[in-house]
DRENNU-614122 format. One record per residue (C-alpha): y, z, x; residue in three letters; residue number from 1. Coordinates in nm, 3 decimals, always signed. Example, Ala and Ser with C-alpha at 12.3 -4.5 7.8 and 13.67 -1.06 7.14 Angstrom:
<pts>
         Y         Z         X   res     n
    -0.450    +0.780    +1.230   ALA     1
    -0.106    +0.714    +1.367   SER     2
</pts>
This chain:
<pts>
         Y         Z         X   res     n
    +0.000    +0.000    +0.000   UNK     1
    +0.233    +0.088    +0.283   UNK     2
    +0.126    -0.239    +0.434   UNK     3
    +0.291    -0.446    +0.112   UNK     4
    +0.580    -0.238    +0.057   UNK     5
    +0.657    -0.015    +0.372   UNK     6
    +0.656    +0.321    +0.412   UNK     7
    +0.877    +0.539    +0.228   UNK     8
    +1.270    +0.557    +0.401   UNK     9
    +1.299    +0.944    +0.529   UNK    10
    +1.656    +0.877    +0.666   UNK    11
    +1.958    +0.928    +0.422   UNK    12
    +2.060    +0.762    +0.114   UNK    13
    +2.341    +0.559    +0.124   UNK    14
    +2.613    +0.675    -0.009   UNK    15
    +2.856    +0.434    -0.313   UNK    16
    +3.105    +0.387    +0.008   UNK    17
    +2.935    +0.286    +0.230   UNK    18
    +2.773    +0.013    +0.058   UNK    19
    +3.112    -0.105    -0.082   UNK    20
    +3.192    -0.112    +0.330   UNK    21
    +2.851    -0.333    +0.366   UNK    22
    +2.939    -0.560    +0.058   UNK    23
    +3.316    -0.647    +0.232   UNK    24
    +3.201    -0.687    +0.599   UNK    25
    +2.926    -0.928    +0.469   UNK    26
    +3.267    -1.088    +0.243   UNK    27
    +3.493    -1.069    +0.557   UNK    28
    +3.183    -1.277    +0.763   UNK    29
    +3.163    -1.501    +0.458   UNK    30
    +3.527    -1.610    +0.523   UNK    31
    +3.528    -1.662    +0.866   UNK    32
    +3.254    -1.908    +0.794   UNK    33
    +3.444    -2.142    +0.523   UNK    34
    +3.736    -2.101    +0.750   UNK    35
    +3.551    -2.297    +0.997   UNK    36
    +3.394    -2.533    +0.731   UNK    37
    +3.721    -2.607    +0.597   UNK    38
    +3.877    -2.678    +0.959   UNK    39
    +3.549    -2.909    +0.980   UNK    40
    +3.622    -3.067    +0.629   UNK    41
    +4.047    -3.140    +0.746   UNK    42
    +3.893    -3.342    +1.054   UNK    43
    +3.632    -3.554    +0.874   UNK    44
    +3.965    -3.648    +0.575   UNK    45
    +4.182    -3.691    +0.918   UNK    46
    +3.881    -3.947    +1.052   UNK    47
    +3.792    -4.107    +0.730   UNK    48
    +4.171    -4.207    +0.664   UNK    49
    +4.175    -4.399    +0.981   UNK    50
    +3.845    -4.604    +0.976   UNK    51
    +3.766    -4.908    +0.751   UNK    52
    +3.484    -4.929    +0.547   UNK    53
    +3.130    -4.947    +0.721   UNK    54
    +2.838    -4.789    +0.854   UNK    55
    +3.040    -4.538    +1.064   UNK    56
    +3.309    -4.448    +0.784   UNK    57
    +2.968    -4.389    +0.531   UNK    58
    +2.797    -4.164    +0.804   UNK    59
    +3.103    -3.946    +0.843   UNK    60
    +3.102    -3.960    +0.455   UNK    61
    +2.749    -3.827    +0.479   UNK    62
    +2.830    -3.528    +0.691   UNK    63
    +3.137    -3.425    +0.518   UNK    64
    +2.975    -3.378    +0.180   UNK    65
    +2.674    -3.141    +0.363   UNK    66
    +2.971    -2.915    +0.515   UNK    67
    +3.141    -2.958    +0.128   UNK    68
    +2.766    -2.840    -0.028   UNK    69
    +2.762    -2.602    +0.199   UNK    70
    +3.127    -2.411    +0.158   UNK    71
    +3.030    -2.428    -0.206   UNK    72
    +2.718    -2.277    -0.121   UNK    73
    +2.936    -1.970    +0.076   UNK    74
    +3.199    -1.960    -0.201   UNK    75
    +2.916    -1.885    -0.463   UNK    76
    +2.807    -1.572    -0.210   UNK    77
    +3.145    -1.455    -0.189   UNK    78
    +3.213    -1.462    -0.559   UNK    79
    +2.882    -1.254    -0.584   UNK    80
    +2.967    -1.013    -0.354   UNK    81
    +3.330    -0.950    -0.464   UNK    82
    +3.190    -0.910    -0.764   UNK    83
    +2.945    -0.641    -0.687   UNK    84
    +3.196    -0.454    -0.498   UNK    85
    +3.434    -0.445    -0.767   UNK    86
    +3.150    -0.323    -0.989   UNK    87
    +3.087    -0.059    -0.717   UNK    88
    +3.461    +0.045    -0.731   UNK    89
    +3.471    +0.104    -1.050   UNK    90
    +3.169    +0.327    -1.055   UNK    91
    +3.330    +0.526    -0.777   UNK    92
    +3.605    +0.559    -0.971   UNK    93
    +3.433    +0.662    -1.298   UNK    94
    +3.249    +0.914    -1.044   UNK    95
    +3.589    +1.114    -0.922   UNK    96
    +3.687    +1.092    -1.301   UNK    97
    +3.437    +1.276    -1.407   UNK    98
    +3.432    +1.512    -1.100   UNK    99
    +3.803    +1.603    -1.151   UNK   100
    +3.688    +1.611    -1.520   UNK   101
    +3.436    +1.856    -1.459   UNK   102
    +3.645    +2.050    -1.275   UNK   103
    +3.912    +2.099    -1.492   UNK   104
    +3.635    +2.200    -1.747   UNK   105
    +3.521    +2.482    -1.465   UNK   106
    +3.908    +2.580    -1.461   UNK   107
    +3.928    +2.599    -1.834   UNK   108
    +3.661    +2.830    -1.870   UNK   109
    +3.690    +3.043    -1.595   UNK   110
    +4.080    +3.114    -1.734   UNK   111
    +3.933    +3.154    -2.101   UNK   112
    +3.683    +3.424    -1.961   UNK   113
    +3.999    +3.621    -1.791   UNK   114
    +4.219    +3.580    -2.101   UNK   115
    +3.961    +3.744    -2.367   UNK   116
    +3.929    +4.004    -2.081   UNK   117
    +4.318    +4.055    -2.064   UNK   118
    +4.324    +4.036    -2.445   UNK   119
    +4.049    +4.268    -2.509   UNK   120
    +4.272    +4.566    -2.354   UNK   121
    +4.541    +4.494    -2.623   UNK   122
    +4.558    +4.723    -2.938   UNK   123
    +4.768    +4.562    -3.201   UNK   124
    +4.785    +4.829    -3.433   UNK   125
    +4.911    +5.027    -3.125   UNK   126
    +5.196    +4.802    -3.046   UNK   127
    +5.291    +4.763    -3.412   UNK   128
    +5.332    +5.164    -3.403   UNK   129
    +5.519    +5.143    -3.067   UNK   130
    +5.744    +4.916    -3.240   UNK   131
    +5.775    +5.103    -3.589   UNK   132
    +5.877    +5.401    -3.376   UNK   133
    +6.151    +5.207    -3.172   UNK   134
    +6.291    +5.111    -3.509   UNK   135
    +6.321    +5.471    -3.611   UNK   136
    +6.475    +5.554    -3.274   UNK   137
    +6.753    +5.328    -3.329   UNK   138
    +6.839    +5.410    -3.645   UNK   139
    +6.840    +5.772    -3.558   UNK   140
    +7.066    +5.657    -3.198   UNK   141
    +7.332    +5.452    -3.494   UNK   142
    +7.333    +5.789    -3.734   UNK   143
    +7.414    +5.979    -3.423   UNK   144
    +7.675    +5.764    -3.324   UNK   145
    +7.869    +5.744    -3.640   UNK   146
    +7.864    +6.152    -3.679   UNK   147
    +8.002    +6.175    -3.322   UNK   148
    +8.296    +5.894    -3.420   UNK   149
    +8.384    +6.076    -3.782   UNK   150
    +8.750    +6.214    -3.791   UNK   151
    +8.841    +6.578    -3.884   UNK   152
    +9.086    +6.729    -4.153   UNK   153
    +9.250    +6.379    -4.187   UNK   154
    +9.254    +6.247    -4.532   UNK   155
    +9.124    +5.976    -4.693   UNK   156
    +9.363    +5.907    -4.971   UNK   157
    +9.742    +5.918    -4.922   UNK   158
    +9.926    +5.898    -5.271   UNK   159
   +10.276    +5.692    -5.208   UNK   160
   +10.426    +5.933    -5.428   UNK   161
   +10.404    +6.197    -5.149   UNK   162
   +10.479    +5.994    -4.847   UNK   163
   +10.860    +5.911    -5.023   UNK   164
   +10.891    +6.291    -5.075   UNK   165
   +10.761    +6.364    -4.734   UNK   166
   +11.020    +6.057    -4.557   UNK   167
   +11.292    +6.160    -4.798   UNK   168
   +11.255    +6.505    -4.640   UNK   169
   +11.274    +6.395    -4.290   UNK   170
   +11.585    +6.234    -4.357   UNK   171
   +11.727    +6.550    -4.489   UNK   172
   +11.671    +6.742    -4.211   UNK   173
   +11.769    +6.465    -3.936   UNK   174
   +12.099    +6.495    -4.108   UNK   175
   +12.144    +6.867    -4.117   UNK   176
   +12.020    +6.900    -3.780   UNK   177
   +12.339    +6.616    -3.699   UNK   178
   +12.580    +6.868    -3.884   UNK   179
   +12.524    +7.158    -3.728   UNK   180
   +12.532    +7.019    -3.365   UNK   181
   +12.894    +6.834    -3.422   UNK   182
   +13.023    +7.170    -3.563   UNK   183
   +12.837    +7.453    -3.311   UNK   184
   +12.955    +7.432    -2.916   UNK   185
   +12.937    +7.721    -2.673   UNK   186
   +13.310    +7.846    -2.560   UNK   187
   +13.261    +7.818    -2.215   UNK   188
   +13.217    +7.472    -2.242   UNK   189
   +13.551    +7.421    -2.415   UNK   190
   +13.727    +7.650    -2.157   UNK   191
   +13.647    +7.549    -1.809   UNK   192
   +13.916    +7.813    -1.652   UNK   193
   +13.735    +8.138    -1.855   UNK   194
   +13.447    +8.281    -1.645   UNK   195
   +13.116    +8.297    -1.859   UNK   196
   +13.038    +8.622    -2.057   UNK   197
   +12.760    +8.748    -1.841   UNK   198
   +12.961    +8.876    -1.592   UNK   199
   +13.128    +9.205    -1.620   UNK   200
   +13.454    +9.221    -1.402   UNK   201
   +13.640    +8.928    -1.241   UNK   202
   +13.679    +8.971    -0.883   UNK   203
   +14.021    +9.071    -0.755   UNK   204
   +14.228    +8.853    -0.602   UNK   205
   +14.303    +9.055    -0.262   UNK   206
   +13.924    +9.105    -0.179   UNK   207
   +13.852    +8.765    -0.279   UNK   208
   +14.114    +8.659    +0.027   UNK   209
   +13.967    +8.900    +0.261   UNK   210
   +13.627    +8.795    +0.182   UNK   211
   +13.726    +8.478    +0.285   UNK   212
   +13.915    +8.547    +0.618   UNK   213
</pts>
């Protein structure tokens, strides 16, 4: 059995890439080959437009068409293989795709595992206590506030009736208070020469000379 097929390949398996590199060395040796054929093909035209019709101009005819059958012959290969390695592209391709795809699924379930974890340690009804409290906190913090701000022994009601009385009054007194300063001035004030009343005895004039000297 070995003999018909060979013995089974221990060595590595070949990986998508590196037969995509096989496929476009064997297309990059394909091309160097119709390159030549088609250098061959712009000689025989060159010869075949010079000659005249004849045995020689049909035996260059002859060769020209086996390098033509033949560059058709490569072109056919090439298509093949460009094909295949396209093919192979795009199954590397679908490859990552799913790779990254399966990765991301990893990601997503590793994070769903930690959030039900993280979520587990909440307590709703907790929270909704924690907030009923801060409610009543505040309210309490606003009733505080406005007993601090209230005003003392001011009223809340002023009748107009008493304010004229009580600016009618003022104006009573601003004038009395006017009469009795025009009419009422202290005597010293008037009299510059007369000594004030507090003292007892003007000084004589004979001491007040030798007080001086």
């Amino acid at each position: 059995m070995n003999r018909l097929f060979g013995a089974k390949s221990t060595g590595p398996k070949p990986t998508l890439n590196s037969a995509i590199s096989n496929v476009d060395t064997r297309i990059e040796s394909i091309d160097v080959k119709l390159a030549k054929l088609n250098a061959e093909l712009s000689t025989y035209q060159q010869r075949l437009a010079k000659m005249r019709d004849g045995p020689g101009k049909t035996a260059i005819k002859q060769k020209a068409l086996k390098v033509l059958q033949q560059r058709k012959m490569y072109e056919g290969q090439r298509d093949q293989l460009q094909q295949q390695s396209w093919n192979m592209e795009q199954a590397g391709m679908m490859q990552d795709n799913l790779k990254n795809t399966m990765t991301t699924v990893d990601a997503m379930k590793t994070t769903t595992k930690e959030l039900r974890k993280q979520y587990g340690k909440v307590n709703i009804d907790k929270i909704e206590k924690l907030q009923d409290e801060m409610a009543d906190l505040m309210d309490m913090g606003n009733d505080i506030q406005e007993s601090i701000s209230r005003s003392y022994d001011v009223p809340e009601d002023v009748d107009e009736s008493e304010l004229d009385a009580e600016l009618e009054a003022l104006g009573e007194e601003v004038e009395f208070e006017g009469i009795g300063e025009s009419q009422g001035m202290p005597s010293f004030m008037m009299d510059e020469a007369q000594p004030p009343q507090f003292i007892d005895e003007p000084p004589e004039p004979g001491k007040v000379k030798e007080a001086a000297g």
